[in-house]
C-alpha positions as CSV (number, residue, x, y, z in Angstrom):
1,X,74.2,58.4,-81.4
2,X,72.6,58.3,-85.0
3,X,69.2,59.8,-85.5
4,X,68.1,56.5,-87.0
5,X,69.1,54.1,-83.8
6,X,67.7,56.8,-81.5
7,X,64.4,56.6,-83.1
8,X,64.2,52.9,-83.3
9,X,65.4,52.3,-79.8
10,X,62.5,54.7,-78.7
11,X,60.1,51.9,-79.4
12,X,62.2,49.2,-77.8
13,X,59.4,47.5,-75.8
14,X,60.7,47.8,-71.8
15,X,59.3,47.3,-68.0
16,X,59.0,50.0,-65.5
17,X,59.6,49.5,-61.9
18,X,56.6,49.8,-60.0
19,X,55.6,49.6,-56.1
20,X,52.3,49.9,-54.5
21,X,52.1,48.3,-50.9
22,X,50.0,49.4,-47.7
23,X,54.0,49.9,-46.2
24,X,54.5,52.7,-49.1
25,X,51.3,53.9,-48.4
26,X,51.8,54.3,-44.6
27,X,54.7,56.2,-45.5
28,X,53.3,58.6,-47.6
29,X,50.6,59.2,-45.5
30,X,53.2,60.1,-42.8
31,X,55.8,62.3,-44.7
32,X,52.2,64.7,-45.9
33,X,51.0,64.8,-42.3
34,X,54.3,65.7,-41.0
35,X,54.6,68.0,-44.1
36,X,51.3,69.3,-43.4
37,X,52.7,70.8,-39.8
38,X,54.6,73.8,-42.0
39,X,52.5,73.7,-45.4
40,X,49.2,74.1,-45.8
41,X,49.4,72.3,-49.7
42,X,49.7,69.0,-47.6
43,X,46.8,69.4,-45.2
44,X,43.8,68.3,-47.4
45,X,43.9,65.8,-50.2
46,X,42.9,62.6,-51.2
47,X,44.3,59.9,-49.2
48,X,46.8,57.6,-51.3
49,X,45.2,53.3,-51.3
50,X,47.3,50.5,-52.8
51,X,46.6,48.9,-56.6
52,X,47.0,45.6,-57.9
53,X,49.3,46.6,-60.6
54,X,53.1,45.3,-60.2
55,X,56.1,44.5,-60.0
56,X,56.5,46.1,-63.5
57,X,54.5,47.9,-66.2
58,X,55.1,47.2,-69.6
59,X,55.9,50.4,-71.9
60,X,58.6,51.9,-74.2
61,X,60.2,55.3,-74.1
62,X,58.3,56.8,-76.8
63,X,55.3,55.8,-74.9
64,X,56.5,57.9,-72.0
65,X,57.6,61.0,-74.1
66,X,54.0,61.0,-76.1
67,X,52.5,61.1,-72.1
68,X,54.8,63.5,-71.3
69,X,53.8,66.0,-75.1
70,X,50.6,65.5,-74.2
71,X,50.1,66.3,-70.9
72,X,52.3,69.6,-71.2
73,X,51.0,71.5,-74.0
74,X,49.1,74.4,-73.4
75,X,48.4,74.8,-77.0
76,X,45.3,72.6,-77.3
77,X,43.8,74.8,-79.6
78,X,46.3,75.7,-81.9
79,X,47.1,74.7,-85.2
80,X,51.3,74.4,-83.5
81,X,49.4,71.8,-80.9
82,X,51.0,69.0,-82.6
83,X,54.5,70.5,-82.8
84,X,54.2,71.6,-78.5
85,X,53.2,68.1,-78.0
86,X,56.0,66.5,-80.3
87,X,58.4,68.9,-78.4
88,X,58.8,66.7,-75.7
89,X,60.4,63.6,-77.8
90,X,62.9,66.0,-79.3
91,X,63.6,67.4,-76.1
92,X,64.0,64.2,-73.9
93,X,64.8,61.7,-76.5
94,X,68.2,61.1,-75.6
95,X,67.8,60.5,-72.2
96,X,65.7,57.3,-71.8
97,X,66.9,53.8,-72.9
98,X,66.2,50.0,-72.5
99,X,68.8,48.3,-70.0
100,X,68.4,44.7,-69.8
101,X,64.8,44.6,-70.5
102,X,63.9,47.7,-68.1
103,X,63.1,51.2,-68.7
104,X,66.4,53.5,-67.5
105,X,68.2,56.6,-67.8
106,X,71.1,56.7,-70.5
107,X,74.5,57.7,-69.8
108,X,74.1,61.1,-70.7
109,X,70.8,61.5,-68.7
110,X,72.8,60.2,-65.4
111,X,75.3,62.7,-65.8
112,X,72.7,65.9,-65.7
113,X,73.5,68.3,-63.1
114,X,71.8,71.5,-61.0
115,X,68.7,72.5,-62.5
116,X,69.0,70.4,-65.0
117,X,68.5,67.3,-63.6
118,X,65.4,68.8,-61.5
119,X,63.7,69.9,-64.4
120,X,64.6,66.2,-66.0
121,X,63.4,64.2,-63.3
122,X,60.1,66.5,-63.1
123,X,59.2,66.4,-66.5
124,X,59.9,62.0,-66.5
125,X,58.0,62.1,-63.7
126,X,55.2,63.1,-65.4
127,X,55.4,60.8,-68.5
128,X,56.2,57.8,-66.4
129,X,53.1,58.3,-63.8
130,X,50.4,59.1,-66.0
131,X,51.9,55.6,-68.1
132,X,51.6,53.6,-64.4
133,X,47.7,55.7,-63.8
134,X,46.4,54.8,-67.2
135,X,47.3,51.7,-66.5
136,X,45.7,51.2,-63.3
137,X,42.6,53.4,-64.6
138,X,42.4,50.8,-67.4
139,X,41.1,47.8,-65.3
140,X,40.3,47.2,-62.0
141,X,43.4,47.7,-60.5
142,X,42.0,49.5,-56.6
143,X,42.6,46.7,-54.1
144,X,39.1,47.6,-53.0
145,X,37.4,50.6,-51.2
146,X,39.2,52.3,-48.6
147,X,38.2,54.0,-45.8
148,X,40.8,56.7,-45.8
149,X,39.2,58.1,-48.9
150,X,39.8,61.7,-47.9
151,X,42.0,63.4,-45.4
152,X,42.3,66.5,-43.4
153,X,45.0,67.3,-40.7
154,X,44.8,70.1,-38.2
């Protein structure tokens, strides 16, 4: 792929799948109190409640990458801050695309293997959630108070 095309289809305006039901809720509420049983990490935390906010969020893959720079750099502080935080387009550039109107992984991203497609899919991760929080932290997006705000298995 040309650098030119790769740069433009970075801004390619796309959706992103999202889901937020009481079922998905339900669900993760069981898999961290089943979790909880052998690891401590699960056992206290802030229950998860459902938000107005899909079926899709609007974004592009740039948007996701400058998430993404900007939540992992350490350098804050730094005069390099702004080439940490632009590490993360360079780095993952190639891997996300627009396929039929919706935010997906390209060919070359699909075909990542091992540790490589761990580290991939953690590092997305982050980009894509903090786009689908800032959205819901933009409005009022909490389908109201819940009273599971907090929990704590034995």
């Amino acid at each position: 792929m040309e650098i030119e095309s790769l740069v433009r289809s970075l801004n390619q305006p796309s959706r992103l799948v999202v889901e937020s039901s009481p079922r998905l809720v339900d669900a993760v509420e069981k898999y961290a109190k089943d979790a909880a049983e052998k690891n401590d990490a699960y056992r206290y935390g802030k229950a998860p409640v459902t938000v107005t906010i899909g079926p899709t969020v609007g974004t592009s893959p740039a948007q996701v990458l400058h998430e993404l720079g900007v939540a992992t750099t350490l350098l804050t502080a730094s005069p390099l801050a702004q080439v940490a935080r632009h590490w993360a387009h360079v780095r993952y550039c190639a891997t996300l695309t627009r396929q039929r109107g919706m935010l997906g992984l390209t060919p070359s991203a699909q075909s990542l293997v091992y540790h490589h497609k761990v580290t991939q899919s953690e590092q997305l991760g982050i980009g894509l959630a903090l786009v689908v929080a800032k959205r819901c932290c933009s409005g009022n997006t909490a389908s109201g108070p819940s009273s599971r705000s907090t929990r704590r298995w034995r």
